[in-house]
C-alpha positions as a printed Julia matrix, in Angstrom:
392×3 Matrix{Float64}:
   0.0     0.0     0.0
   0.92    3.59   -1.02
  -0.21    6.47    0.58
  -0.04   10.34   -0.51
  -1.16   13.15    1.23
  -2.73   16.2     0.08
  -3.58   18.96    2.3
  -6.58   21.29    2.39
  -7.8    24.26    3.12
 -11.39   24.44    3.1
 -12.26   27.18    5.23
  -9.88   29.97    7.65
  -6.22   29.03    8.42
  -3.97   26.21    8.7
  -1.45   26.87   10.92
   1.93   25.59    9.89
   2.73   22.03   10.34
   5.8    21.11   12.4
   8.07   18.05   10.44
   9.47   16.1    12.93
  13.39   16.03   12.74
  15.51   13.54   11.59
  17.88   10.58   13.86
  20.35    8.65   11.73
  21.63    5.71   12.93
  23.83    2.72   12.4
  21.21    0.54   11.33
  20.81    3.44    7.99
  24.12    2.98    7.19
  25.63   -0.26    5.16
  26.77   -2.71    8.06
  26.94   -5.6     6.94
  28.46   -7.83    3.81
  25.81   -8.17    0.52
  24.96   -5.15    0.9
  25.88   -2.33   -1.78
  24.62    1.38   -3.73
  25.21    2.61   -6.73
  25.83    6.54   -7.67
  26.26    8.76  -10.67
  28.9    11.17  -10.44
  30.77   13.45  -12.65
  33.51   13.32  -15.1
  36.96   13.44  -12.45
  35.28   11.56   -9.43
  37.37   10.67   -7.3
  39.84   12.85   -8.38
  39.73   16.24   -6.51
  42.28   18.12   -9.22
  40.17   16.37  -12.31
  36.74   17.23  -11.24
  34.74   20.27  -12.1
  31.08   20.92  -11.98
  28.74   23.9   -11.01
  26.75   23.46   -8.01
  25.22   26.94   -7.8
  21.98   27.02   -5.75
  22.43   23.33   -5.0
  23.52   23.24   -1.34
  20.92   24.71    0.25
  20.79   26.6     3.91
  21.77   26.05    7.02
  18.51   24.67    9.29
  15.4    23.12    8.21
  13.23   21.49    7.05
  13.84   22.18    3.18
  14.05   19.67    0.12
  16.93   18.99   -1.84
  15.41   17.7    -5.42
  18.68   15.92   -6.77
  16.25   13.74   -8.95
  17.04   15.16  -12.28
  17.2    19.07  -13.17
  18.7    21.8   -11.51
  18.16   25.56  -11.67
  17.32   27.17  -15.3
  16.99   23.29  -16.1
  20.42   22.45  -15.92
  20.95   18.88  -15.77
  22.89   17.4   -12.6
  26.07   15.47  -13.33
  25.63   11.88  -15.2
  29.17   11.5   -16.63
  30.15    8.45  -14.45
  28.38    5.45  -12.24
  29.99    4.26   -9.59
  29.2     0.97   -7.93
  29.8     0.43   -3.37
  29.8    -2.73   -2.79
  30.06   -4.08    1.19
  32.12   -7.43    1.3
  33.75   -8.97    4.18
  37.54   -8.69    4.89
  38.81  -12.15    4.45
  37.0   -11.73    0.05
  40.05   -8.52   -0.29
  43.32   -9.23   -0.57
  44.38   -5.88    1.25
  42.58   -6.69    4.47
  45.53   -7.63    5.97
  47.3    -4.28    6.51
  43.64   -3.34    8.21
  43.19   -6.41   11.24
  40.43   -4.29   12.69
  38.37   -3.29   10.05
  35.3    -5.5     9.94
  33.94   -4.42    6.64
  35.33   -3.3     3.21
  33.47   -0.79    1.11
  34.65   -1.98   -2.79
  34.22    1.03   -5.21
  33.95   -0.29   -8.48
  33.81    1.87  -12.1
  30.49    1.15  -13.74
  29.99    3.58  -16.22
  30.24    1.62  -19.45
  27.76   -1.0   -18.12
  25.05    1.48  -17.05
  25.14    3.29  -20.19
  26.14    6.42  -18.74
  29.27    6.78  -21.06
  31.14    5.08  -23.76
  34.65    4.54  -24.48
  36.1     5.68  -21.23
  38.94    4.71  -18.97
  38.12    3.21  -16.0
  38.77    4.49  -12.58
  40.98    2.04  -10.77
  38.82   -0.1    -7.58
  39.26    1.56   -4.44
  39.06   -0.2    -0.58
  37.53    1.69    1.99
  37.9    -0.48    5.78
  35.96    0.16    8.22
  33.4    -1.24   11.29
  30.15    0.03   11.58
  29.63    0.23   15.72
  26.12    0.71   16.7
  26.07    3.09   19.7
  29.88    4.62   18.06
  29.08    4.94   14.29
  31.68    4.32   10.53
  35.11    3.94   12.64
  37.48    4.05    9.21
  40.5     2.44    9.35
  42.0     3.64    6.1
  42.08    2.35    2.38
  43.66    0.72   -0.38
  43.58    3.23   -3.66
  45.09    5.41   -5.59
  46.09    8.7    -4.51
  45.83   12.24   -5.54
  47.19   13.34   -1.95
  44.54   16.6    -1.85
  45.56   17.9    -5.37
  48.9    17.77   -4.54
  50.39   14.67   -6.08
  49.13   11.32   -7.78
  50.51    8.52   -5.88
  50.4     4.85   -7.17
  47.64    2.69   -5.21
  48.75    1.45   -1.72
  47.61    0.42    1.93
  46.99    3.41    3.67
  46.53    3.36    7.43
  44.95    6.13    9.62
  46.66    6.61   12.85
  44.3     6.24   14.76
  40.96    5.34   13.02
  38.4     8.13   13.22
  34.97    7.62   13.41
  33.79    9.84   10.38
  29.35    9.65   10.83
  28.56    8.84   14.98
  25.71    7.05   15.82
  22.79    8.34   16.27
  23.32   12.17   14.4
  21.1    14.59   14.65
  20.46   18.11   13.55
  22.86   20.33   15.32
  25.54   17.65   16.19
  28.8    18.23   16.08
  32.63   16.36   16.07
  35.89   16.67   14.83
  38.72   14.41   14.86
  42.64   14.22   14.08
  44.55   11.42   12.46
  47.94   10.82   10.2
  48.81    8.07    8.0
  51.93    7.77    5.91
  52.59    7.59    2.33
  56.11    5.83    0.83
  57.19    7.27   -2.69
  59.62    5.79   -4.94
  60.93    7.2    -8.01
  60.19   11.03   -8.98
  55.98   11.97   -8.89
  55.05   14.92  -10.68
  52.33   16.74   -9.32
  50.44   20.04  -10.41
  52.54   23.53  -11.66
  55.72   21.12  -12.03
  55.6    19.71   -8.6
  58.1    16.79   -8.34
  58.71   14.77   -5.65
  61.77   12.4    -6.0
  61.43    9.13   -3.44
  61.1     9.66    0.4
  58.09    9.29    2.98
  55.44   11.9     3.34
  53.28   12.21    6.5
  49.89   13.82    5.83
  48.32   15.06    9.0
  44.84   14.86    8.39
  41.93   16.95   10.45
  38.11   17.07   10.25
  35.49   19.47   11.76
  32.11   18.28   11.03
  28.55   19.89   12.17
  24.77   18.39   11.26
  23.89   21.98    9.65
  20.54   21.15    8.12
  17.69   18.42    8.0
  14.9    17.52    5.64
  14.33   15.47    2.17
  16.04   14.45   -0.43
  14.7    13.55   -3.89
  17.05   10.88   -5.64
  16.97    9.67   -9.04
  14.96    6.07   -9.35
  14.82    6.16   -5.7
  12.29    8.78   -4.63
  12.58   10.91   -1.83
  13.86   10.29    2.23
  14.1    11.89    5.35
  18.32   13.2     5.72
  20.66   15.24    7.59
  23.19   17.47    5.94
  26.58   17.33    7.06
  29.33   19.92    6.65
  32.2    18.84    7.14
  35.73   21.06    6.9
  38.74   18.7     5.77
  41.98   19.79    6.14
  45.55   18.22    4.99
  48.77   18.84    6.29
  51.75   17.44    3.7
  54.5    17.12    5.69
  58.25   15.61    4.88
  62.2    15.98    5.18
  63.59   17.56    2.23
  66.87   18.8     4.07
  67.31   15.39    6.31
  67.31   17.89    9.31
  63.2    16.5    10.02
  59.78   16.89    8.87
  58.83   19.97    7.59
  55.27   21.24    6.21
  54.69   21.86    2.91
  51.66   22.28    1.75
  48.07   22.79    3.38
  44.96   22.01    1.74
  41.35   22.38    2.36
  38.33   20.65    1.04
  34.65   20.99    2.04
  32.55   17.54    2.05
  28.25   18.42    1.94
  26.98   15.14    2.7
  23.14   14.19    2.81
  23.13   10.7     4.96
  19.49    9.64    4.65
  17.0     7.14    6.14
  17.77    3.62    4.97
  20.43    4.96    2.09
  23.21    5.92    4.04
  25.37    8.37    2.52
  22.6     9.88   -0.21
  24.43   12.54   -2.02
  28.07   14.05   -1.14
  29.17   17.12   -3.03
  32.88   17.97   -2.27
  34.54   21.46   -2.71
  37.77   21.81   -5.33
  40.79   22.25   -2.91
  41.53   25.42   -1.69
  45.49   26.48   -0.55
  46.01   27.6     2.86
  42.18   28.83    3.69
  38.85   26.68    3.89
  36.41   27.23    1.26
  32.86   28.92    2.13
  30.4    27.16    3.11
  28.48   28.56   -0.33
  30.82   27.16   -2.91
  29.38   27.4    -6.42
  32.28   25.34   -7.98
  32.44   21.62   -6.57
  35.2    19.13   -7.79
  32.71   16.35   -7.66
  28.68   15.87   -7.33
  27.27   12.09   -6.62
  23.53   10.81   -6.0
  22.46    7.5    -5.35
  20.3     5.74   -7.67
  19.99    2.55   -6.83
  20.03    0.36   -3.71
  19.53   -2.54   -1.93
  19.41   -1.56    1.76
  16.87   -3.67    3.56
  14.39   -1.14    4.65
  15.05    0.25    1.19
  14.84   -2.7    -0.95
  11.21   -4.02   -0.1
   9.6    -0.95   -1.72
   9.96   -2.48   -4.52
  11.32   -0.85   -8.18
  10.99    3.17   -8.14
   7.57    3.94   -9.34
   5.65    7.61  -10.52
   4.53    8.91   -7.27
   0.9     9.86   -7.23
   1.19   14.16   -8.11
  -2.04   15.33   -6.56
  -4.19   18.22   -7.26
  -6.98   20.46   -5.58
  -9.32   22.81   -7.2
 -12.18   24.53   -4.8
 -15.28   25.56   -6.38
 -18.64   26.92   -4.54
 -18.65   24.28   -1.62
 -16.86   21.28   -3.69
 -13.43   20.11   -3.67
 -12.17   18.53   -6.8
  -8.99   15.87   -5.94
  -7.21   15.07   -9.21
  -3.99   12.36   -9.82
  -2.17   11.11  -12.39
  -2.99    7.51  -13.3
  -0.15    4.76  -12.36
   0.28    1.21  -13.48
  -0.09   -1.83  -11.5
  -3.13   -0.73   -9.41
  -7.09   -1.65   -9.07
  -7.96    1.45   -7.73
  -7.84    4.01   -5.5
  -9.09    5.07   -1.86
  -9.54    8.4    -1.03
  -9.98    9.44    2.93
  -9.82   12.52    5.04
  -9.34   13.97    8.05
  -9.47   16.93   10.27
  -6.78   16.08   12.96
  -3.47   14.57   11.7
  -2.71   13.64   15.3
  -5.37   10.51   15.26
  -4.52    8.0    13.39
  -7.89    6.32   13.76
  -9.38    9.72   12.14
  -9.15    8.89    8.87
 -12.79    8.51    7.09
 -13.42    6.88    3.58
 -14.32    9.56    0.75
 -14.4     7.45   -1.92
 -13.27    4.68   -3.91
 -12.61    4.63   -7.87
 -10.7     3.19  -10.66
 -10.86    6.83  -11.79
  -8.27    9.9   -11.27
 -10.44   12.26   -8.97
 -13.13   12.59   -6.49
 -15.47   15.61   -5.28
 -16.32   16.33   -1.67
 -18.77   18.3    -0.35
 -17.18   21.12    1.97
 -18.79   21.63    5.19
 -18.58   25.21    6.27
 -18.22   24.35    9.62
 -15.25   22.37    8.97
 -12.34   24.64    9.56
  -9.46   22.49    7.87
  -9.43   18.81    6.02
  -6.81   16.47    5.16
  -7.11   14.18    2.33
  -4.97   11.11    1.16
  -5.28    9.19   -1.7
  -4.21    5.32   -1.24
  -3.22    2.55   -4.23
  -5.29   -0.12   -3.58
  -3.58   -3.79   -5.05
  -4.22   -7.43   -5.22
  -2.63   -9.19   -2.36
   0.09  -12.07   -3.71
């Protein structure tokens, strides 16, 4: 059964209607092997010096509740990033051959280039699998213990894929998050180079060890839906979170010495059963963070696909019911669109959302609308219009 809810005003004035806030947890996250999502992204993903795409008007504002339609078009019908799909696949350690620089982690995260089988693209180079380790704690939240991938050290420097261990793990989404939550943490992890990298503006590094000190400030600035492509729309939390690198080695042998500091901005909608929904990441930025309005992002991705359980049993994405009122005299006119796979419709109403047991019949039809009588007396009503199916 489907439900959608119209609202009504039949006669003087609705006050505004509180939406409860949102509480993500462990169990909306992906914890546990089988599990896995799939995202389109834009041409560059993962890469934060490759990536380039406008996200003007996109982020939204601080607070809440608002809606975030990531379905398909963007302002002055500008269509959101497609370039790329991306596959997240959840497997236990022991199935990855790298699990055994990570004897913690409890869970991989397998990123795996899809684009030429979803049709997204042809004729493009793959982007290399990437390892993410990590344990998802109910009651702590995604400890991360590092990954196996490779590198493009902030902008700084493409390194060639290795281990990469985070001293110590952080724990990057807590359980539960709310609106207004807040966390940082501090880590390092080492990276071994051999031979001479080039990097951006003729940056060459000949072989030695860098040590990236690596800090995050995060805050839950912002609640309220998200609309996803072939997914529909779910209760989520925004998170802003401020990333900064510290590139530190010994170029003189007289000790570690910084040199270079980078800052990225990470947007991330984590939503009910879907995990992390959307993330939209800031180009890096030299020496100061970037505002929290950035209009230029180095990449965009949206889910589109899933097979979380609370997600999965709702079935293939389906056109929502778009409902309509029209008031004439003392009649209502209810109008929908007509969807497949139904044998009609129910249409009920109420006058106090609170009582669940409220909700009286209407009407039921095979049709696409129903009249009601308006009673003057009645100072607001509530309608909802639900899909009526054969049972299997």
């Amino acid at each position: 059964m489907r439900i959608s809810l119209c609202i009504l005003l039949a006669l003087g004035v609705i006050p505004q209607l509180a939406q409860s806030q949102v509480t993500i947890s462990s169990s909306d996250m992906y914890d546990e092997a089988g599990l896995f999502y799939k995202v389109y992204a834009n041409n560059g993903f993962p890469d934060l010096a490759e990536g380039t795409v406008s996200v003007s008007g996109l982020l939204g504002e601080r607070g809440g509740p608002q809606l975030w339609d990531f379905k398909k078009d963007g302002p002055d019908d500008r269509n959101f990033p497609k370039d790329r799909a991306f596959r997240f696949d959840y497997v236990k350690p022991e199935e990855v051959e790298h699990s055994e620089s990570f004897p913690k982690a409890e869970l991989v995260e397998r990123m795996t280039d899809i684009t030429a089988e979803s049709g997204t693209a042809e004729d493009v180079s793959k982007v290399p699998p990437q390892w993410l380790f990590i344990t998802q704690q109910p009651g702590t939240g995604r400890i991360n213990h590092g990954f196996f991938a490779q590198l493009d050290a902030g902008g700084l420097i493409t390194i060639p894929p290795s281990a990469t261990k985070f001293d110590p793990p952080i724990v990057e989404f807590p359980d539960p998050m709310n609106f207004g939550d807040t966390w940082s943490d501090t880590t390092q992890y080492s990276i071994n180079f051999s031979g001479n990298n080039e990097g951006e503006d003729g940056f060459t590094l000949g072989p030695t060890r860098m040590v990236v000190i690596r800090k995050t400030e995060a805050e839950v600035d912002a609640y309220g839906r998200i609309d996803l492509p072939e997914i529909g729309f779910a209760k989520c939390l925004r998170v802003n979170e401020l990333l900064e690198l510290e590139f530190q080695t010994d170029l003189t042998g007289s000790g570690l010495q910084t040199i270079a500091r980078r800052f990225v901005r990470n947007y991330y909608w984590v939503a009910d059963d879907l995990g992390i929904a959307a993330q939209i990441t800031s180009r890096p930025k030299e020496g100061t963070p970037p505002a929290d309005d950035f209009t230029s992002a180095a990449f965009f991705t949206r889910t589109f696909a899933s097979n979380h359980p609370e997600n999965d049993d709702q079935g293939p994405a389906q056109k929502p019911l778009e409902l309509g009122i029209s008031i004439s005299k003392n009649e209502a006119l209810l109008k929908w669109n007509d969807v497949s796979g139904v044998n009609g419709f129910r249409v009920e109403y109420t006058s106090d959302l609170s009582d669940p047991d409220s909700w009286t019949e209407l009407d039921t039809t095979t049709g696409t609308f129903s009249v009601d009588t308006l009673n003057k007396s009645q100072k607001m009503r509530f309608y909802r219009v639900i899909e009526e199916k054969e049972e299997k």
